[in-house]
N, C-alpha and C positions, 0 to 999 in steps of 0.2 A: 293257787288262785283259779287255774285252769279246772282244777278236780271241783274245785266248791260252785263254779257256776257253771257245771253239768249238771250237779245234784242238785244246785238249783232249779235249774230247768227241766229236770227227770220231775222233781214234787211237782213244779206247774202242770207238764202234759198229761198228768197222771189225773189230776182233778177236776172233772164237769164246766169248772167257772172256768175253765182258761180256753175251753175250747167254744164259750157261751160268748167271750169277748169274739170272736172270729162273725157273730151275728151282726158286728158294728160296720161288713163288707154291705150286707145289702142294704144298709141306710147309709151307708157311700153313694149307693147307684142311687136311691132315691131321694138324697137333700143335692145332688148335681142336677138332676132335669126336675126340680122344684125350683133351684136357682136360676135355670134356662128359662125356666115358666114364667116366673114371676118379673125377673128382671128385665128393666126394657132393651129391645133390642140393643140401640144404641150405647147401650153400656157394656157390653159384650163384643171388645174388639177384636179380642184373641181368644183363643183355646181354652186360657189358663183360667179365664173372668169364668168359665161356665163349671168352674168345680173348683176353685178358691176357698168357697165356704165349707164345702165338705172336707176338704184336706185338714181343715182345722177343726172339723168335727173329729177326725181321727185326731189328731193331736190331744186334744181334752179327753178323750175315752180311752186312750193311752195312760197318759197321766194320771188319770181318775182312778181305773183299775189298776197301775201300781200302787199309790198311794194304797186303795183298800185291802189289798191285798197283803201288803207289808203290815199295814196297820193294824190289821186284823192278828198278825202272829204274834205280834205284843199282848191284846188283848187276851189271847189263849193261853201265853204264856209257851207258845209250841215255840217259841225263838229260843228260848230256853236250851233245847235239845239240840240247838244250831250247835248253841254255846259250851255244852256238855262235850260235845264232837270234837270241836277248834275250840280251846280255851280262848284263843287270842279274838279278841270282838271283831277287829279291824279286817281282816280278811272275809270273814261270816257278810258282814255290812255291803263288803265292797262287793262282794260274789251276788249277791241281792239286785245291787245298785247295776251290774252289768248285767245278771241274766234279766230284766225287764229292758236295757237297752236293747240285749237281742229280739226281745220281743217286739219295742217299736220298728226294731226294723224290717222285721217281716211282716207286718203289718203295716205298716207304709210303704211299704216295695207293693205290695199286693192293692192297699187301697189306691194308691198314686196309678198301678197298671188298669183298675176297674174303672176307676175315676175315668182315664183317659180314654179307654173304650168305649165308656157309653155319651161321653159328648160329644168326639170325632163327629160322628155323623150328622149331628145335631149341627155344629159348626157348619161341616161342610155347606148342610140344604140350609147356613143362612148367610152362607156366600163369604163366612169369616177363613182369612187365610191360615191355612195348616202350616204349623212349626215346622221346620226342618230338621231331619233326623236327630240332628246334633243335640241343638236343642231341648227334641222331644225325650232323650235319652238323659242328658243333665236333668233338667225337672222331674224326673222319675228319683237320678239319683241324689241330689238335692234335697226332696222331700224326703226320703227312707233317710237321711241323716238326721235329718228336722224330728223327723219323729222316734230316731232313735233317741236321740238329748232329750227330748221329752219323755219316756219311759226311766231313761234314768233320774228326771229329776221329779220324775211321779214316786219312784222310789224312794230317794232320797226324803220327800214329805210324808210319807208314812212311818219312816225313821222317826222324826223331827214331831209327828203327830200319831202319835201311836194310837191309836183308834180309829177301825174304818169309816165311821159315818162324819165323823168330825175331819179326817184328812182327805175324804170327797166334797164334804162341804168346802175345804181351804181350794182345791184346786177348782169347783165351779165358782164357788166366791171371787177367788183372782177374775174370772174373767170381768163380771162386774168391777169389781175395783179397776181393771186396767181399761174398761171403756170409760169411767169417770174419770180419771185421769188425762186418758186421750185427749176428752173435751174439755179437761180445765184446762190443760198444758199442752196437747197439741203434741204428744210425746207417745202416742200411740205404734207408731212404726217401730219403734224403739222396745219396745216393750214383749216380751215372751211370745204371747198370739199374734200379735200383729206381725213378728220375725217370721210366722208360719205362712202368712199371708206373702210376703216379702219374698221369699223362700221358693215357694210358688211360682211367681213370678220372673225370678232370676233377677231378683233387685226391682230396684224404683226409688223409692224415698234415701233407703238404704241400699250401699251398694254391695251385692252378696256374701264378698269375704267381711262386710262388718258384721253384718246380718248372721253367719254362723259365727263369728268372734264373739257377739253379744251373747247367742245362746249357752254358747260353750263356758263363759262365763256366767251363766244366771246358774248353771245345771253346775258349774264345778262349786262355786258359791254355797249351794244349796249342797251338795253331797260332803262337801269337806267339816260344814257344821255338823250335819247328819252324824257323819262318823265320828266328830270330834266326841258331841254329849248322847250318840248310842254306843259309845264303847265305855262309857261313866254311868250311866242308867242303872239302878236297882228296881229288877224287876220283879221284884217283891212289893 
């Protein structure tokens, strides 16, 4: 499993699009001092209020770019040659489903680090108290989990939706479905994005070991189907 998602991750760094996602660092720096700009002071108590939005911008461009990515190999039929390699589907799938988790997490290690960089100071000159070490270090690592279960369950939907433009549309569509939701049912916290927000935070609504139990469960949910009917699929 270890061998299949190196060669997994050997085809990603190998190819233009995976190092195009790493573009999604300086619209980190710049949807955090768009939310400092915009937002009224007052709502900006802490550190965390001034790059909330953007952390979940990486989360959804995570996700997104798994999903296309995986979906796209169905389309070409290049999974195929996964399958040629390892008869057994089960392994091929899951080696997928982990090396885009490794991917969320280096890019949520890295967005969570920029993020925090560029509002610190911002904070500071508006008199908002800075985290303490402790803190500042969980929230970094708290998020690179968030948005590793998010890569993998970006994956997982490119399985489930074998075509990239329709398994980028399921994962921008969720987001709209889960803010209807929010406001019929008030169930927002609860739900995928809003955990990222939560996450962020080190709780609130949710207290943080639910908040990663929910996730862990939307993303094992979603991968165990995944593998169930892509190891049954005729990709023919």
């Amino acid at each position: 499993m270890i061998a299949l998602t190196r060669a997994e991750l050997m085809k990603l760094h190998t190819v233009r699009s995976t190092w195009a996602v790493l573009l999604v660092l300086p619209v980190v720096a710049f949807v955090s001092l768009l939310d400092t700009a915009l937002d009224p002071v007052e709502h900006n108590t802490s550190v965390v209020d001034f790059m909330d939005v953007s952390l979940v911008v990486v989360g959804l461009v995570v996700a997104a770019c798994a999903a296309a990515v995986v979906g796209s190999e169905f389309v070409r039929r290049t999974v195929g040659l996964d399958y040629l390699a390892v008869p057994r589907r089960f392994p091929v799938l899951g080696a997928k489903v982990s090396a885009f988790a490794c991917v969320g997490a280096v890019l949520g290690l890295l967005s969570a680090l920029l993020a925090s960089a560029v509002v610190t100071p911002i904070a500071m000159g508006r008199g908002v108290v800075l985290d303490g070490p402790g803190n500042a270090v969980l929230r970094v690592l708290a998020v690179t989990a968030a948005i590793t279960v998010l890569g993998a369950l970006g994956a997982a939907i490119g399985v489930l939706v074998p075509h990239p433009a329709i398994a980028v549309g399921a994962v921008v569509g969720w987001q709209f479905i889960e803010m209807l939701l929010a406001m019929a049912f008030g169930i927002g916290d609860y739900l995928p994005i809003g955990l990222i927000t939560t996450v962020a935070h080190l709780g609130g609504t949710v207290a943080l070991p639910v908040a990663f139990g929910l996730l862990f469960l939307y993303a094992a949910s979603a991968v165990g189907v995944a593998l169930l009917l892509g190891s049954h699929r005729d990709l023919t």
